[in-house]
LORO-355550 format. One record per atom (N, C-alpha, C): y, x, z. Coordinates in steps of 0.001 Angstrom, whole numbers, plus 500000, padded with zeros to 6 digits. Atoms other than C-alpha are relative to their C-alpha. Last residue first. Layout:
N
+--------+--------+--------+
:     py :     px :     pz :
+--------+--------+--------+
:      Y :      X :      Z :
...
+--------+--------+--------+
// end
This chain:
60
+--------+--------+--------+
:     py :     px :     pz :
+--------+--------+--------+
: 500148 : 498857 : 500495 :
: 464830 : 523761 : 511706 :
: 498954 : 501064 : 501162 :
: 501006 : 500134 : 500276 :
: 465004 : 520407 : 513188 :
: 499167 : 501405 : 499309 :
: 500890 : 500142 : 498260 :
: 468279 : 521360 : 515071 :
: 498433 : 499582 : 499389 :
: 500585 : 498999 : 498976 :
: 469462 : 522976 : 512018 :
: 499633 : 499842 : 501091 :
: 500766 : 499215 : 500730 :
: 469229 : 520518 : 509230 :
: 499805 : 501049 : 501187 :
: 501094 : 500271 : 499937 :
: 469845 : 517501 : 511514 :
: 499286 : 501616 : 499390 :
: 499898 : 500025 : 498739 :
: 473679 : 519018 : 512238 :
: 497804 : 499787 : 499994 :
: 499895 : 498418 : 499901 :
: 474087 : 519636 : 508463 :
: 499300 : 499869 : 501437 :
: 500893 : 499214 : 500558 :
: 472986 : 516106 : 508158 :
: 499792 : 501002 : 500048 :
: 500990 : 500517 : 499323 :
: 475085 : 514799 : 510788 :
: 498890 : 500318 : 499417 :
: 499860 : 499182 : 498504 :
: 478460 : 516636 : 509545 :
: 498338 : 499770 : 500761 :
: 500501 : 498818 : 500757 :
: 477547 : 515300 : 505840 :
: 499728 : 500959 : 501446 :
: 501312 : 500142 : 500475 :
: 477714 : 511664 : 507252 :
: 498892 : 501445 : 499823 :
: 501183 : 500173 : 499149 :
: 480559 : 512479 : 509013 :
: 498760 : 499900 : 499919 :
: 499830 : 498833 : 499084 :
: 482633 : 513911 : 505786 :
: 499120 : 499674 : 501463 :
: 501016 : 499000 : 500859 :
: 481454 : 510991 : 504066 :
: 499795 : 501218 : 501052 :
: 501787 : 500842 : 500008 :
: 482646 : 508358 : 506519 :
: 499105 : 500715 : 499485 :
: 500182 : 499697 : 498717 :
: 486380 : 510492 : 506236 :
: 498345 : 499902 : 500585 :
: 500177 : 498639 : 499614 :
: 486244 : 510526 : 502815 :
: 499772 : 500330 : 501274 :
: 501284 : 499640 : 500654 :
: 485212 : 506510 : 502784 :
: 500209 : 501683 : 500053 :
: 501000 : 500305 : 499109 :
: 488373 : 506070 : 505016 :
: 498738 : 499967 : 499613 :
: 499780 : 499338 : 498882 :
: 491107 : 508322 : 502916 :
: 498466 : 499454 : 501113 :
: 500697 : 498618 : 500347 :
: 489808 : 506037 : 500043 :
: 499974 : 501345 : 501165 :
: 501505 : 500460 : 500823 :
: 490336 : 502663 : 501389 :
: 499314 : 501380 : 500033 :
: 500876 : 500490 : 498281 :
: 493702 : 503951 : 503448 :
: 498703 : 500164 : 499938 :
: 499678 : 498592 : 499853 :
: 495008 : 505062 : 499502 :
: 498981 : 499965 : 501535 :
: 500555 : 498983 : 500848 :
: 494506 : 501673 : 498409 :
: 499236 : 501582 : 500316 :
: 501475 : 500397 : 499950 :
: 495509 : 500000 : 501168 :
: 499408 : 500470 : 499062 :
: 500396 : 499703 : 499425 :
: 498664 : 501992 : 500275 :
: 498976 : 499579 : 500984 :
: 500945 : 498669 : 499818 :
: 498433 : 501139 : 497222 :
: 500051 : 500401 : 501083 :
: 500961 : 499772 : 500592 :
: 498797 : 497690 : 497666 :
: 499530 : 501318 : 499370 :
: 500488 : 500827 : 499426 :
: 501576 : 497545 : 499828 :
: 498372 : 500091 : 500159 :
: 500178 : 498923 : 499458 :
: 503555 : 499554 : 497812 :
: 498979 : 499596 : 500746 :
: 500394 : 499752 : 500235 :
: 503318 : 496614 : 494898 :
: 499302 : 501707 : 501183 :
: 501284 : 500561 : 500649 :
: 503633 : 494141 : 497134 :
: 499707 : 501062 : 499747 :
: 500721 : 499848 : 498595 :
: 506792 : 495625 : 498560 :
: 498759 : 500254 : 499761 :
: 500835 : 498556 : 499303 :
: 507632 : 496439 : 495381 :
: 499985 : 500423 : 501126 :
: 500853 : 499175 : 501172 :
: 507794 : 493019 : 493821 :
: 499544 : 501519 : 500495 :
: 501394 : 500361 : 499913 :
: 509644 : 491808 : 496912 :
: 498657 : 500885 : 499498 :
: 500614 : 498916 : 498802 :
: 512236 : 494419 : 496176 :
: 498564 : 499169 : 500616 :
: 500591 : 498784 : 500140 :
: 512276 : 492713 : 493034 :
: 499413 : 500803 : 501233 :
: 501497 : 499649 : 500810 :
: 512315 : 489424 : 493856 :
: 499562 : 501272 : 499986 :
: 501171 : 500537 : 499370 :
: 515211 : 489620 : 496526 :
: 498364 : 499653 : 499229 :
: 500415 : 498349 : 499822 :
: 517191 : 491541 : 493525 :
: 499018 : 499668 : 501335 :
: 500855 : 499186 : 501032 :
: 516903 : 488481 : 491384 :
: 499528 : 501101 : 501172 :
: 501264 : 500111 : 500492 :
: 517774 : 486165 : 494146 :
: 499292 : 500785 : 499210 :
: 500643 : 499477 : 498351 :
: 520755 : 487983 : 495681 :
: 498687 : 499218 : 499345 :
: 499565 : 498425 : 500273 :
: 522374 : 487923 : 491346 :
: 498905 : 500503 : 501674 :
: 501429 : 500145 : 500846 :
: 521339 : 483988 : 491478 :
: 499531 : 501374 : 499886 :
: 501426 : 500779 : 499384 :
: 523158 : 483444 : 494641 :
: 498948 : 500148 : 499305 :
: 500654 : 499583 : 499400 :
: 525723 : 485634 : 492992 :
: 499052 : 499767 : 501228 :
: 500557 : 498846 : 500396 :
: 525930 : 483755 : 490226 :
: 500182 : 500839 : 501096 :
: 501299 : 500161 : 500127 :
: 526354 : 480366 : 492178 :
: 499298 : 501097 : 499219 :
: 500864 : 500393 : 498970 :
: 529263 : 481288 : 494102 :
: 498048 : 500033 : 498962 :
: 500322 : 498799 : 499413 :
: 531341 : 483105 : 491531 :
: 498968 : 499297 : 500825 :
: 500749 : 498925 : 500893 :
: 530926 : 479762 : 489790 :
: 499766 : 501518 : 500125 :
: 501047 : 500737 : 500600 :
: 532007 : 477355 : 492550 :
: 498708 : 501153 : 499393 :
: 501539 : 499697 : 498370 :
: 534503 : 479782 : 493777 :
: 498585 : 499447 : 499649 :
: 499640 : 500268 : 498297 :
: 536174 : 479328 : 490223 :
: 499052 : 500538 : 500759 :
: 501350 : 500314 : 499596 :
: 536724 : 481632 : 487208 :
: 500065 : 499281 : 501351 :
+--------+--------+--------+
// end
């Protein structure tokens, strides 16, 4: 086999696996904006609910 041809399969062999881990960069990426999203609407809730409770007994 020459240099040539070791050469260009594993140029093609560091390309595949440079996709992939790409691929689940992306895909981690995207859930954890995912996950952020939801964590930050529970949080928004949880204040919301804190300010109501809070209205119910100072108007009380």
């Amino acid at each position: 086999m020459f240099i040539r041809t070791k050469l260009q399969i594993g140029h093609v062999v560091i390309f595949i696996l440079a996709m992939c881990i790409g691929t689940v960069v992306i895909s981690a990426v995207r859930t954890w904006q995912a996950v952020t999203d939801e964590s930050s609407f529970s949080y928004a809730q949880s204040l919301r609910a804190e300010g109501m409770r809070g209205d119910i007994y100072f108007c009380s």
